[in-house]
C-alpha positions in Angstrom: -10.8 18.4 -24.8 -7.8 18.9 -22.9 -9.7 18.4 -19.6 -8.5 14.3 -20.2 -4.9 15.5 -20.6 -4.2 17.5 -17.6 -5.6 14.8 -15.5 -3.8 11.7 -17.4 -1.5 10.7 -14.0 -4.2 10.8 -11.6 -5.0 7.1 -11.9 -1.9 5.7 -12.0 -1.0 8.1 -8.2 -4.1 6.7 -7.1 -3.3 2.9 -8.0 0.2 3.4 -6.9 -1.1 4.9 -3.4 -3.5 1.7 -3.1 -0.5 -0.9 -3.6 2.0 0.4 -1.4 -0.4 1.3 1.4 -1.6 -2.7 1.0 2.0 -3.3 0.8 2.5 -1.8 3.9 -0.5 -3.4 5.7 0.6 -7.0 4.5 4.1 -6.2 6.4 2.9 -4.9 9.4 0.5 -7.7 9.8 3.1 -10.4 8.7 5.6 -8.7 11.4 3.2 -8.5 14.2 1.8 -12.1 13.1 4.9 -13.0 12.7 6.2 -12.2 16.5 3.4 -14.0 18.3 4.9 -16.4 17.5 8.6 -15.8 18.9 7.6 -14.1 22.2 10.3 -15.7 25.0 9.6 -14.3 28.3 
């Protein structure tokens, strides 16, 4: 019965690990998006 208490964070890590490596995704896209647009040679 306590097999559900030990392991009561584990979701929210793994949700929290899933939104900031998207977060991190979205601004490195946006960035290298971003400067093809402003390339001056």
């Amino acid at each position: 019965m306590s097999d559900h208490i030990e392991n009561a964070g584990a979701k929210g890590k793994t949700l929290a690990k899933i939104l900031l490596f998207f977060f991190f995704f979205f601004a490195t896209w946006a960035y290298v998006y971003w400067s093809n647009f402003n390339l001056t040679f």
